[in-house]
PLY file of the C-alpha trace (Angstrom):
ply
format ascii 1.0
element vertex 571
property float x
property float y
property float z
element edge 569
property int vertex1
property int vertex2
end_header
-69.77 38.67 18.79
-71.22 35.74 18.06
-68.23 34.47 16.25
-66.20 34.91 19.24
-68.86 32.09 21.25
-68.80 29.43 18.07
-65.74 28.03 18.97
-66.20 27.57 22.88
-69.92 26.15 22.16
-68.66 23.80 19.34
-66.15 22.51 21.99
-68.41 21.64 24.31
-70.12 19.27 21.81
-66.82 17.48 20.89
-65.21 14.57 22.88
-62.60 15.51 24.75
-59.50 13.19 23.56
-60.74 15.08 20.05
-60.43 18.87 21.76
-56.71 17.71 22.86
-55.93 15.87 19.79
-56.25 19.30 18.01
-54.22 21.24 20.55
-51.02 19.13 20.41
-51.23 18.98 16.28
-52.31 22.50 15.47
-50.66 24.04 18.95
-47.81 21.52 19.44
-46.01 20.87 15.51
-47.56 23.33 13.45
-46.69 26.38 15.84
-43.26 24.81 16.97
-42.42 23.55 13.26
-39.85 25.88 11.79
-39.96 26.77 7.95
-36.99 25.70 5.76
-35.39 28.86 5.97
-35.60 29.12 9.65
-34.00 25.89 9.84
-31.00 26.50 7.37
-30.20 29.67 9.80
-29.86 28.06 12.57
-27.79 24.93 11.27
-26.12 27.94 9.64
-25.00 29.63 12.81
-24.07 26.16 14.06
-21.60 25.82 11.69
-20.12 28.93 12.11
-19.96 29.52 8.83
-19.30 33.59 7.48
-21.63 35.10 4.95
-20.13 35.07 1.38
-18.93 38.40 -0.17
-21.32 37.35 -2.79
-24.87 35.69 -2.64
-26.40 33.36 -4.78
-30.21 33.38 -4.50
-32.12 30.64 -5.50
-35.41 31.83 -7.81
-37.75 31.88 -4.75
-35.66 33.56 -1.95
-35.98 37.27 -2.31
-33.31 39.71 -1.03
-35.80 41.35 1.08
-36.25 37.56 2.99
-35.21 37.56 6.44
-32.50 35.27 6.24
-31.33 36.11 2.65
-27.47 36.19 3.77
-28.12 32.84 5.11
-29.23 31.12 2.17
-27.55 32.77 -0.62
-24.24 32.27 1.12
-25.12 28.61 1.34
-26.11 28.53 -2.08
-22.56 30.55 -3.11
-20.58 28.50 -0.98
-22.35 25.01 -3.01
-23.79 23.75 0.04
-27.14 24.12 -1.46
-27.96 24.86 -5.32
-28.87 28.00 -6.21
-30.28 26.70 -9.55
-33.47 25.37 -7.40
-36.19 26.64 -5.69
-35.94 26.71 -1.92
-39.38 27.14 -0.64
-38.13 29.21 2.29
-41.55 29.68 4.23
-42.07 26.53 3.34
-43.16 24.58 7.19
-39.92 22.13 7.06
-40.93 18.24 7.38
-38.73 15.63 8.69
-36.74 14.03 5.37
-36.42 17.83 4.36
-34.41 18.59 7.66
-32.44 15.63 7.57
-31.52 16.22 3.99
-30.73 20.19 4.64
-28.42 18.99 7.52
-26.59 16.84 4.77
-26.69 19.70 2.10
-25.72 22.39 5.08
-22.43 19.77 6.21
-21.58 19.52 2.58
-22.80 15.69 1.85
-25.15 16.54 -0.77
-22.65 14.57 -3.45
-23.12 11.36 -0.93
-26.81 11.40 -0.97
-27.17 11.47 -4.53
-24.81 8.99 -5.07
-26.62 6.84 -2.53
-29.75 7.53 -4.60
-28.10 6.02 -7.91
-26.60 3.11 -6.75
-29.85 1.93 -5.28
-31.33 2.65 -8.78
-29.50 -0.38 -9.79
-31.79 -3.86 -9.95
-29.96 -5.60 -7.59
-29.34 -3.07 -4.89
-32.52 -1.39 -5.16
-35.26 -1.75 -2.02
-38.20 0.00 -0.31
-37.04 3.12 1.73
-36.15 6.79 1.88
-32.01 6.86 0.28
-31.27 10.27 2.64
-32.39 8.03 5.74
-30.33 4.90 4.93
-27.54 7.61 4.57
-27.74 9.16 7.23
-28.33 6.16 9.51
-25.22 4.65 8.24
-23.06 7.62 8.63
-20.96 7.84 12.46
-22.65 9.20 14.61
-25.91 8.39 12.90
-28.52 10.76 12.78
-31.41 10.70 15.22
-33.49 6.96 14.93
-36.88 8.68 16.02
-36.61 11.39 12.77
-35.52 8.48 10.18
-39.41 7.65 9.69
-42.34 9.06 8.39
-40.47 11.54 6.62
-43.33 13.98 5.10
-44.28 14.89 9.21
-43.55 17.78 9.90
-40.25 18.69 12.41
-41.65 19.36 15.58
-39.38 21.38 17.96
-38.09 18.44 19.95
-36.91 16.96 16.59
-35.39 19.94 15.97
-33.33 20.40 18.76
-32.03 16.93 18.40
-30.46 17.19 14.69
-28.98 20.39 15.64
-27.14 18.16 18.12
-26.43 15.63 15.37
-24.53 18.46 13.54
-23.19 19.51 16.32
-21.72 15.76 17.07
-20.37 15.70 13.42
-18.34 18.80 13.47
-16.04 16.89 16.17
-15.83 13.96 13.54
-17.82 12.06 11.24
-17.15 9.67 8.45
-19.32 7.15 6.07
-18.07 3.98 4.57
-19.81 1.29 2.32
-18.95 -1.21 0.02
-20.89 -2.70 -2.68
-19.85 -6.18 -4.77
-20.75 -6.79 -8.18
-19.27 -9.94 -10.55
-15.84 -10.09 -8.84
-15.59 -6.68 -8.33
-16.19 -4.25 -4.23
-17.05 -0.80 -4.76
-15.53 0.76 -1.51
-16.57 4.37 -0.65
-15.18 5.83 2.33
-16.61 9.79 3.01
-15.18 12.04 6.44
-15.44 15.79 7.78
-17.50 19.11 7.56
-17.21 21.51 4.89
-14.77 24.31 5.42
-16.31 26.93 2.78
-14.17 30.17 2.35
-10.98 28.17 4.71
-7.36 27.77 3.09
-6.66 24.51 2.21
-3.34 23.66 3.81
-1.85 20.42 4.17
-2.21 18.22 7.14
1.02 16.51 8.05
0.46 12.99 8.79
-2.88 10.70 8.06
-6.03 12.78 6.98
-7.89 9.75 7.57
-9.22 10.19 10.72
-7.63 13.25 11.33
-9.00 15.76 14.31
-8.94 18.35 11.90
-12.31 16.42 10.20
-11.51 17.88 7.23
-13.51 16.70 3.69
-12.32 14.21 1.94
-13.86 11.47 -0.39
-12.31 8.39 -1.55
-13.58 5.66 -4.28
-11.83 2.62 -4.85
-12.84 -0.87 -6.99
-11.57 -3.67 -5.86
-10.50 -6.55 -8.09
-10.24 -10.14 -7.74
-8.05 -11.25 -11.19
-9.59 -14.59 -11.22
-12.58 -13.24 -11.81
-12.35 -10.13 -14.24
-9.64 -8.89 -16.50
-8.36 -5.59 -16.55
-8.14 -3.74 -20.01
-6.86 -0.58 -21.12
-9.34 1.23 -24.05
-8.07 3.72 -26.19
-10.78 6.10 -27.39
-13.84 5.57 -29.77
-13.97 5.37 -32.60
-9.90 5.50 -32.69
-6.75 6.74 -30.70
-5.40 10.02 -30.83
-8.90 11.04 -29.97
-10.58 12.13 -26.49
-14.14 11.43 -25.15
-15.74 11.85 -21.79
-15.32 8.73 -19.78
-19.24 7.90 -19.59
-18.63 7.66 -23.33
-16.10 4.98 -22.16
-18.56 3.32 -20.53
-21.27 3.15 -23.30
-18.85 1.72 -25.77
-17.47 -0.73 -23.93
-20.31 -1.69 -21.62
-17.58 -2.43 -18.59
-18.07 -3.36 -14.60
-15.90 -0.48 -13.79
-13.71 2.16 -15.01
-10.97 4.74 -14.12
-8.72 6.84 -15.47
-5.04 6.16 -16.07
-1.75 7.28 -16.17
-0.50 10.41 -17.80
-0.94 11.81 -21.62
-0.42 14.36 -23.71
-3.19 14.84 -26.60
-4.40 11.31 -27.52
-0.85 9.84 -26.44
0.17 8.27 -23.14
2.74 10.05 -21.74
5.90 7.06 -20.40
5.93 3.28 -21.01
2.93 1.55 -22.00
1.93 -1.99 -22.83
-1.32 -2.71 -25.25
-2.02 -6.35 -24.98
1.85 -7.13 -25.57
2.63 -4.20 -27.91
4.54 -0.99 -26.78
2.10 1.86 -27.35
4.00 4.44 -25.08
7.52 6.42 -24.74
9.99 4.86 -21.78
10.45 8.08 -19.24
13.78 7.38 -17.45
13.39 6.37 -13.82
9.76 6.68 -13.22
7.75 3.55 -12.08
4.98 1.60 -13.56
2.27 -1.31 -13.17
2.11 -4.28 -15.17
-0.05 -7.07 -15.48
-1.14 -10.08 -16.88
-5.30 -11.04 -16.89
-4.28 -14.83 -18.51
-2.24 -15.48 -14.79
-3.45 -12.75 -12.46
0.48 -11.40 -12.39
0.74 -7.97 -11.39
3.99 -6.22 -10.92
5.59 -3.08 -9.60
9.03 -1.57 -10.73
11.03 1.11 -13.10
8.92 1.43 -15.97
11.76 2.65 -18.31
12.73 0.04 -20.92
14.64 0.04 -24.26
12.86 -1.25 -26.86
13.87 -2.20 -30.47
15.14 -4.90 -32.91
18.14 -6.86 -33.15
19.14 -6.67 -37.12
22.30 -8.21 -38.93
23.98 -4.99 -38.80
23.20 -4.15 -35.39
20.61 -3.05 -32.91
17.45 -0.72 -34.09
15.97 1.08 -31.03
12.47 2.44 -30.88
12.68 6.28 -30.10
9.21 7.01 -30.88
5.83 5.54 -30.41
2.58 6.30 -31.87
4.09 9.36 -33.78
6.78 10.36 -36.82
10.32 9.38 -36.25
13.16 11.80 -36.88
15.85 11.15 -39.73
17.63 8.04 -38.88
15.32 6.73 -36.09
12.78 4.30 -36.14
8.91 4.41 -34.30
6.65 1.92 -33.50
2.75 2.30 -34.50
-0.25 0.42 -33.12
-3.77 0.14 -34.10
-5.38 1.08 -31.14
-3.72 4.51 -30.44
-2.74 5.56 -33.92
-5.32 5.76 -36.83
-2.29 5.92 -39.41
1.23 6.78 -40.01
0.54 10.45 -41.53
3.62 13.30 -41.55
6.17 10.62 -41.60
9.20 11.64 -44.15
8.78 10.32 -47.42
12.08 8.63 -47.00
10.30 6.33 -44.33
9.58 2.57 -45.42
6.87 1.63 -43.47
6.69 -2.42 -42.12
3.27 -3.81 -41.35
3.56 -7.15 -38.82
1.10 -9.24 -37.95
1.11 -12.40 -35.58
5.02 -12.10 -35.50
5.50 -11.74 -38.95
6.28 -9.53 -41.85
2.47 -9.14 -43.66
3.53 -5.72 -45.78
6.38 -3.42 -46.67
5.42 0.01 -48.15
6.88 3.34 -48.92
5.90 6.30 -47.34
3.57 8.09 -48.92
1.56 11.09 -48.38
-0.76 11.32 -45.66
0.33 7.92 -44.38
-0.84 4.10 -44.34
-3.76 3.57 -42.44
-2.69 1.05 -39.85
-4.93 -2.65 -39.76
-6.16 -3.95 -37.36
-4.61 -6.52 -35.30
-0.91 -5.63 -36.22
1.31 -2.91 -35.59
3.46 -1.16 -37.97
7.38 -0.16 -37.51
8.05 3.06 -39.46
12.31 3.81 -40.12
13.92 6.61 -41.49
17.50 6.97 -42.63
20.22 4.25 -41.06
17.22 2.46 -39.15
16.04 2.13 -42.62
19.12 0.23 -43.94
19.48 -1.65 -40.92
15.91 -3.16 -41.64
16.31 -3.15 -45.35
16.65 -6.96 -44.91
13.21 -7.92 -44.14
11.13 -9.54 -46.56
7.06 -10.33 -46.15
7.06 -13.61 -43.85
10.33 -12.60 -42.12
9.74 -13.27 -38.31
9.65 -10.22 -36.50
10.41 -10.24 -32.14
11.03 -7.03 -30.85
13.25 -7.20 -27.50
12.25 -4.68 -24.59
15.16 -4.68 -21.83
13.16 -3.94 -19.15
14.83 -1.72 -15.90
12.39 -4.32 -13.96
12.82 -8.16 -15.00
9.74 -9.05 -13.96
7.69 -6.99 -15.98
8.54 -9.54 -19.03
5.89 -11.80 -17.80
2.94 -8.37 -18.34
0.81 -7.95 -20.79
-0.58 -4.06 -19.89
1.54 -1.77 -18.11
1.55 1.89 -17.27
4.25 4.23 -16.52
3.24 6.77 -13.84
4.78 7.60 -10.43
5.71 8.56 -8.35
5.80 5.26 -5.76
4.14 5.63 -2.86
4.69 2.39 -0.87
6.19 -1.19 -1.97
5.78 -4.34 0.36
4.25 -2.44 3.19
6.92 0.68 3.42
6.91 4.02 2.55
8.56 5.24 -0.73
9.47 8.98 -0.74
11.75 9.02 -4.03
10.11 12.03 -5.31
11.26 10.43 -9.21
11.74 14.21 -10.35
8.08 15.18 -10.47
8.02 19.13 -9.11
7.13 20.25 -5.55
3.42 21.68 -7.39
2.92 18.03 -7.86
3.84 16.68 -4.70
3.55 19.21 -2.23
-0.03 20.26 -3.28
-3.24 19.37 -2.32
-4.88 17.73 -6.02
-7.27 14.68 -6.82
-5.77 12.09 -6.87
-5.80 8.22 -8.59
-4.08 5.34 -6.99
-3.44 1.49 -8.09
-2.08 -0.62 -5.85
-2.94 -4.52 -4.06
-3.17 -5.27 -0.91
-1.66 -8.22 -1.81
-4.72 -10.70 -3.20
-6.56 -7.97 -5.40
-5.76 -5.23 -7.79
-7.10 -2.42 -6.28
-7.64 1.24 -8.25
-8.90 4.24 -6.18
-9.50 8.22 -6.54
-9.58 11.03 -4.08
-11.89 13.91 -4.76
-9.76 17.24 -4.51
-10.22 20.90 -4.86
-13.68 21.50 -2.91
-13.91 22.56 0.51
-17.18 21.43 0.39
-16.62 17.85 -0.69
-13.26 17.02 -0.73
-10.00 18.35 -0.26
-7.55 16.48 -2.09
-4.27 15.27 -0.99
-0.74 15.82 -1.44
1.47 13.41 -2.05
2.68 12.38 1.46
-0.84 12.17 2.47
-1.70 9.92 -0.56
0.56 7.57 0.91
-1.35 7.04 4.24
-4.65 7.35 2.01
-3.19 4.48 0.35
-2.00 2.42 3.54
-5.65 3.15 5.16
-6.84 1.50 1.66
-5.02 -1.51 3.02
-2.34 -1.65 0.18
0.69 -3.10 0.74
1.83 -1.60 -2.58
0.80 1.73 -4.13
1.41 3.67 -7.38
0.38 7.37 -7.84
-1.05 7.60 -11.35
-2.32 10.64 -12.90
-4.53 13.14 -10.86
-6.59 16.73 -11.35
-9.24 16.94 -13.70
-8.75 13.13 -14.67
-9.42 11.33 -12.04
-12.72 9.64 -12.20
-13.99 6.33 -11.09
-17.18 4.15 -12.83
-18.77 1.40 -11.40
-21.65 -0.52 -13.74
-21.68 2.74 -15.17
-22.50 5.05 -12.42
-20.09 7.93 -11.87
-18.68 7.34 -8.19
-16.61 10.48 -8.15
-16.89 14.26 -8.64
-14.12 15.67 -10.97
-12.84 18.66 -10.12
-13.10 20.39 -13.33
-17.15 20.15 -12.18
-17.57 18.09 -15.42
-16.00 14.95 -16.90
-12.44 15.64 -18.93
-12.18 13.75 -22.55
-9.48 11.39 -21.89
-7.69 9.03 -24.85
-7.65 6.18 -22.59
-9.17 4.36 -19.68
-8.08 1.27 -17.73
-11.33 -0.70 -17.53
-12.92 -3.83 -15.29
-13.95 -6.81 -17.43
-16.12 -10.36 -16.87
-13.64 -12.81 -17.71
-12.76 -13.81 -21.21
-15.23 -10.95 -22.52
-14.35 -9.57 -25.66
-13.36 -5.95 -26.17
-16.01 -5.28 -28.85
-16.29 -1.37 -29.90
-19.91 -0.77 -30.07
-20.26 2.56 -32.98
-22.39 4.62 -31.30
-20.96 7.92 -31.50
-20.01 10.62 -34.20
-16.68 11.13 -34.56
-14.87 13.08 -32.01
-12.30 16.01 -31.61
-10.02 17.24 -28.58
-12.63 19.37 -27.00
-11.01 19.66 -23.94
-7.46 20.51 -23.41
-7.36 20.06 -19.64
-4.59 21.64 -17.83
-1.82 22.36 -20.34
1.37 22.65 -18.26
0.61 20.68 -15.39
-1.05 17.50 -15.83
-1.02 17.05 -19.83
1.35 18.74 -21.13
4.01 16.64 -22.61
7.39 18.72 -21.27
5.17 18.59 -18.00
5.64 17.01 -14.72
2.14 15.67 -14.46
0.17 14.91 -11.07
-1.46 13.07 -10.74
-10.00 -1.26 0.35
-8.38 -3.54 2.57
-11.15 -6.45 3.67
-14.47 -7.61 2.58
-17.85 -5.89 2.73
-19.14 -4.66 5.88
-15.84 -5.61 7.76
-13.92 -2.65 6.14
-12.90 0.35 7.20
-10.04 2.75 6.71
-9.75 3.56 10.07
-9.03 0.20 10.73
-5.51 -0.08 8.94
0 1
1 2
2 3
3 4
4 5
5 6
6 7
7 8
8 9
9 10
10 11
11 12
12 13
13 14
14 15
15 16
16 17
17 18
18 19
19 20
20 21
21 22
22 23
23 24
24 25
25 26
26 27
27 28
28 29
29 30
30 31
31 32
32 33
33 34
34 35
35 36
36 37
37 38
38 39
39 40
40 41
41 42
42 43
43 44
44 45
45 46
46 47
47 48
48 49
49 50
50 51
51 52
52 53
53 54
54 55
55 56
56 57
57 58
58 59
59 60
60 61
61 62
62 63
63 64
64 65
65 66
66 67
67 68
68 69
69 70
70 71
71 72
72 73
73 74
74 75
75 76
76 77
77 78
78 79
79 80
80 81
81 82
82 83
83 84
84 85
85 86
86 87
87 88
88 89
89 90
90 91
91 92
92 93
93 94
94 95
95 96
96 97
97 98
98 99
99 100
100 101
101 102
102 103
103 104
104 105
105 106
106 107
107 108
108 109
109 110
110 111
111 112
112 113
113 114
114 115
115 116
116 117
117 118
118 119
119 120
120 121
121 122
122 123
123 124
124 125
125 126
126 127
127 128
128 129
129 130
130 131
131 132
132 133
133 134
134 135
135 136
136 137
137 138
138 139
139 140
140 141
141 142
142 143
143 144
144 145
145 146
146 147
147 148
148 149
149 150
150 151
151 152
152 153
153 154
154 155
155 156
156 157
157 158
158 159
159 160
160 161
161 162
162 163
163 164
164 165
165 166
166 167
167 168
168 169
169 170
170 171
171 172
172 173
173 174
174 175
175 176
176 177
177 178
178 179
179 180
180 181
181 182
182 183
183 184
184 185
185 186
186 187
187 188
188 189
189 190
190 191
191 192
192 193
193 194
194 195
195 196
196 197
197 198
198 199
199 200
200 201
201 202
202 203
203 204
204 205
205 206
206 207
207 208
208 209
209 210
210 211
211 212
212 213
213 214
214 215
215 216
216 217
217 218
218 219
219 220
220 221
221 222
222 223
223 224
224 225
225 226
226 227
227 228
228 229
229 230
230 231
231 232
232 233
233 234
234 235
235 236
236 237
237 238
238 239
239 240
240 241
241 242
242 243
243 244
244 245
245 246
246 247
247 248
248 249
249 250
250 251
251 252
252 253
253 254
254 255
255 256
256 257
257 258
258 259
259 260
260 261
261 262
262 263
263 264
264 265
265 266
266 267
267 268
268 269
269 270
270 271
271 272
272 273
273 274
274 275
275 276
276 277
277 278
278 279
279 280
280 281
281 282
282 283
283 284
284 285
285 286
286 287
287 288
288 289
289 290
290 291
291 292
292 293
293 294
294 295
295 296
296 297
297 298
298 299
299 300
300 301
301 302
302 303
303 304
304 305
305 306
306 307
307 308
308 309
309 310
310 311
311 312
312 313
313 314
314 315
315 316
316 317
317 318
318 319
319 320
320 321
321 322
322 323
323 324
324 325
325 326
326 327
327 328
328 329
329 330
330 331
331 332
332 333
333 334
334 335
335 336
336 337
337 338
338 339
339 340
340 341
341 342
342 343
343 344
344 345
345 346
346 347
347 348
348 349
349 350
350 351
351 352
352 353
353 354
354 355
355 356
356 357
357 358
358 359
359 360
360 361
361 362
362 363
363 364
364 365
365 366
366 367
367 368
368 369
369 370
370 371
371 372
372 373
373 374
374 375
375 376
376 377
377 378
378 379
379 380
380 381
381 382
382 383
383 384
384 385
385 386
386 387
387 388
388 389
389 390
390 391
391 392
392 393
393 394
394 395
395 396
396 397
397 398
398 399
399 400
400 401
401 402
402 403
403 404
404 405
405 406
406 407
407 408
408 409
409 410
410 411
411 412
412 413
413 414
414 415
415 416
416 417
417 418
418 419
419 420
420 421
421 422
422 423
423 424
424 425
425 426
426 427
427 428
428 429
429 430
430 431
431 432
432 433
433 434
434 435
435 436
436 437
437 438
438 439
439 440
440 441
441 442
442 443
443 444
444 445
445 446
446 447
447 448
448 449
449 450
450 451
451 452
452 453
453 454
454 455
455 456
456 457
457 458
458 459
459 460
460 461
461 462
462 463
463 464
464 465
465 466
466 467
467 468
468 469
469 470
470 471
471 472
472 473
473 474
474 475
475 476
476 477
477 478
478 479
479 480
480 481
481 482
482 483
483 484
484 485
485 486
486 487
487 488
488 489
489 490
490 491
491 492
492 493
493 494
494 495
495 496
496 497
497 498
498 499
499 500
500 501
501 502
502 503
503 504
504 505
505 506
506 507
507 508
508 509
509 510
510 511
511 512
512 513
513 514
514 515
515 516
516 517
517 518
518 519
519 520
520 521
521 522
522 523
523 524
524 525
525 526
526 527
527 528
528 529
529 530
530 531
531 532
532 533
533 534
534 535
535 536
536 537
537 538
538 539
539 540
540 541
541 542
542 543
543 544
544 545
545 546
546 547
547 548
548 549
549 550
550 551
551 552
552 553
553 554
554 555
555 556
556 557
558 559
559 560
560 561
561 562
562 563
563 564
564 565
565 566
566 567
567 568
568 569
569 570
C-alpha cells in the first residue's frame, strides 16, 4: 500500500512544468513510438507487397515473432539484408525510420552509395548521408524528421513518412551530379520496387514513366580538353581477366567503364589500341572512335579491311591477337597478346617498331614473346611469300579501308552496336544482333555526346528491387533523356559497371564484379599509362555468360547540362 501513495506524494513535491514534462516524454513518444518491426509492417502493408514463398530471417527475428512473414519476406525479397541483425523490438528512432522507408522502397543501393561518395575529401561534410538523401529525392521526405535523428519516432512522425511512401509509390526519382578534374558524375535513380512482379517491357520512355518502375542510371561525363580517354587491357598482360576495381588500382584512373564486347581476353569486332588494330572487323556493325591529341570523336560502320600493300599484291589481316590459318596473315600487339604461341611452324614472324622492320624470326615453339612498344605481323603460307621481301629497316604502313572515312583521323575505337540514335534521330537497324538481345530487358552500357562531351553511361538491370534494365528501344529514350544527340549500345549484362575516383557507381547484376580483359578508362591530360605490379598473376576465373554476351559465335548485348541544372526529365 504504501507503494501505491509514493508516486502521488512525490508529485506533489515536484514543479509542475516537471510533472508534464514527464507525461508527454514517457506518455507521449515512448508509448506512441513503434519498434522497428512494427514499423516495417506497416510500411509493409503500404506497399502492398505479398509474403515470399520463402523467408529469410535475419539472426535476431525468430519465427515465433509477430511479424516474422513481414520481415523475412523483406529480407528474401533484398529489401533488407538478412545477413544483419534487425533488432525488431527495438523502439524505432527517427534516422532508423527514414532509412527502413529507403530499405522497404528498395533504395538501400542509393544510400550507400551516397555514403561513399561523401567519404571522398572533397565532397565530404558534417551531416547524416540517409537525410541528405532523402531530402534530395522528389517528393522529399518529411523536413521536421530530417534532424536529430537518434529521437525516437513519435506517432505524428510516423504517420507522416507513411505518407511519404505513400507519395512515392505514385512517382519518385533522385538525380545528382558530382564534378571532379574535367569529369560530372551524373546519377539519375526513379520508382518503387516491384519484388515477385514480371518484368515486362514498357513501350515508350521509362524515364518518367507512370508505371514508376526501378531503374538506375550512371553516366561520366567528359570534357576531351581536359582528360583523355584510354582503353587498358588487363594486368599484368592481355588475354587475361581481372575485376574492374583491379582496373582501378593499377591504373589509378578518374573513371572507368566497361567496353564493348569479348570473347576470353579478346575484343570481340574492330578495335583501335593507340593506332594499332587489336580487334577482328565484324561486317556491318558500328563503332566509336576517337582521338584524345584533338578531342575527335566519331560514329560510323566499324568494319574495315586491314592489311599491307606488297610487290606482289595485297596481304589482308584475317586475324588479330591470335594464330593465322595456312596462307593468312594476323596481326599481334603488345597490349592484348603476351606472345605469338600455337602459330604453325611455317609462320615467319615480323617484329615492327616505330614504322619499321626491327626483327624477322621463324616460328618457333611456344612463340616469340612480343616487346613492348611494337606489334608483330605473323604470315603463313602465300602471305608469307608475299612478305618475303622485307628486310630489318624496311618501312612498314599498314592501310585500313575504313567502311567510315572519318574514322582515319581515331586513334581508339570500338566496334559494338547496335546504333541507337545519330544527330538527334532514332536508329532502329537492329545490325543482326537477336531479338534476346534487343527485345529483352538487360543492363545496359551506352557511349554517346551530346555534342560537346563524350559521355559513357550504364543502366542497372535484372533487380526488381533496384533496377530493371532496359531493352533496346527503351535504351534509346534512356539515351535521348541523357541528352545525347548520338548514342552507341556497347556491351551489357554482367559487364556493365561504372567507376568514378574509384568508387563503384553501379550494381552488376551478376551481384559481384565480372573479370573483364579490358576497360575504357578517364585520364588527367597527358598522364601516362604506367602499370603499377601489384597483383599476382591472374587466370579466367569467371566465364560470364557463355552464349550470350561472350561467347565469340554469340550475338552479344550489351547527362545532358551542368550540375544542378540537369535532369533527365528535362530532355
Amino acid at each position: 500500500m504504501k507503494n501505491k501513495k509514493f508516486f502521488p506524494r512525490l508529485f506533489r513535491f515536484l514543479p509542475p512544468i516537471f510533472v508534464l514534462a514527464v507525461f508527454l516524454f514517457v506518455g507521449a513518444d515512448s508509448s506512441a513510438a513503434a519498434t522497428r518491426a512494427e514499423f516495417a509492417a506497416k510500411l509493409f502493408a503500404e506497399l502492398e507487397y505479398k509474403m515470399a514463398g520463402t523467408l529469410k530471417l535475419p539472426p535476431d527475428v525468430p519465427a515465433s515473432h509477430r511479424f516474422a512473414k513481414q520481415i523475412g519476406s523483406s529480407a528474401a525479397y533484398g529489401l533488407i539484408s538478412e545477413a544483419e541483425f534487425f533488432s525488431p523490438d527495438e523502439v524505432i528512432d527517427r534516422r532508423g525510420a527514414v532509412y527502413l522507408s529507403l530499405q522497404m522502397m528498395g533504395w538501400r543501393r542509393e544510400a550507400s552509395l551516397y555514403e561513399s561518395l561523401t567519404s571522398l575529401p572533397d565532397l565530404s561534410g558534417t551531416g547524416d548521408t540517409v537525410f541528405f538523401l532523402a531530402a534530395e529525392m522528389k517528393p522529399p521526405a518529411p523536413s521536421g524528421l530530417l534532424l536529430d535523428g537518434f529521437l525516437p519516432l513519435s506517432e505524428g512522425g510516423e504517420t507522416s513518412l507513411i505518407a511519404w511512401v505513400r507519395s512515392c509509390k505514385r512517382r519518385v526519382y533522385w538525380n545528382r551530379v558530382f564534378s571532379y578534374e574535367g569529369t560530372d558524375l551524373i546519377i539519375y535513380r526513379q520508382g518503387m520496387a516491384r519484388p515477385g512482379e514480371p518484368n515486362e517491357p514498357d513501350f515508350g520512355n521509362p524515364v518518367g514513366s507512370a508505371k514508376n518502375e526501378p531503374l538506375y542510371v550512371a553516366a561520366i561525363a567528359v570534357h576531351p580538353g581536359f582528360v583523355d580517354t584510354r582503353i587498358a587491357f588487363a594486368e599484368p598482360v592481355g588475354m587475361e581477366r581481372i575485376p574492374p576495381s583491379d582496373f582501378s588500382l593499377v591504373y589509378e584512373p578518374i573513371g572507368m567503364i566497361n567496353g564493348g564486347f569479348f570473347s576470353g581476353g579478346r575484343p570481340l569486332g574492330t578495335m583501335l589500341l593507340d593506332g594499332v588494330h587489336a580487334g577482328k572487323p565484324l561486317p556491318e556493325r558500328s563503332a566509336v572512335g576517337w582521338n584524345n591529341a584533338d578531342g575527335v570523336f566519331v560514329f560510323g560502320r566499324g568494319d574495315a579491311r586491314v592489311g599491307l600493300r606488297t610487290p606482289s599484291g595485297y596481304v589482308e589481316f584475317t586475324r588479330f591477337n591470335s594464330p593465322p590459318p595456312q596462307n593468312e596473315a594476323a596481326l599481334y600487339t603488345p597490349d592484348v597478346a603476351l606472345n605469338s604461341a600455337g602459330i604453325g611452324l611455317d609462320a615467319i614472324q615480323i617484329i615492327v617498331r616505330n614504322g619499321s622492320v626491327a626483327e624477322i624470326r621463324e616460328a618457333s615453339f611456344g612463340g616469340y614473346a612480343i616487346p613492348e612498344k611494337s606489334y608483330m605481323i605473323v604470315a603463313r603460307g602465300r602471305s608469307r611469300t608475299s612478305l618475303g621481301y622485307l628486310r630489318p629497316g624496311d618501312v612498314v604502313e599498314i592501310r585500313t579501308d575504313w567502311a567510315t572515312g572519318s574514322f582515319a583521323a581515331c586513334t581508339n575505337l570500338i566496334q559494338a552496336g547496335p546504333m541507337l540514335i545519330r544527330e538527334d534521330r532514332f536508329v532502329t537497324s537492329s545490325e543482326a544482333f537477336k531479338d534476346d538481345i534487343l527485345k529483352k530487358r538487360h543492363p545496359r552500357t551506352i557511349m554517346g555526346t551530346d555534342g560537346r562531351r563524350m559521355i559513357w553511361a550504364v543502366i542497372d538491370g535484372r533487380s526488381s528491387i533496384h533496377s530493371r534494365g532496359a531493352t533496346i528501344d527503351e535504351t534509346r529514350w534512356i539515351a535521348r533523356s541523357l541528352g545525347l544527340k548520338t548514342a552507341l549500345n556497347m556491351d551489357g549484362g554482367g559487364s556493365s559497371q561504372l567507376m568514378w575516383r574509384g568508387v563503384p557507381i553501379n550494381s552488376p547484376s551478376d551481384g559481384k564484379e565480372r573479370p573483364l580483359p579490358y576497360v575504357v578508362m578517364m585520364m588527367p591530360r597527358g598522364a601516362q599509362m604506367v602499370r603499377r605490379n601489384i597483383f599476382p598473376n591472374y587466370g579466367v576465373a569467371d566465364q560470364g555468360e557463355p552464349g550470350i554476351y561472350n561467347n565469340a559465335n554469340a550475338d552479344a548485348d550489351g547527362m545532358a547540362a551542368y550540375m544542378d541544372t540537369y535532369s533527365p526529365r528535362n530532355n
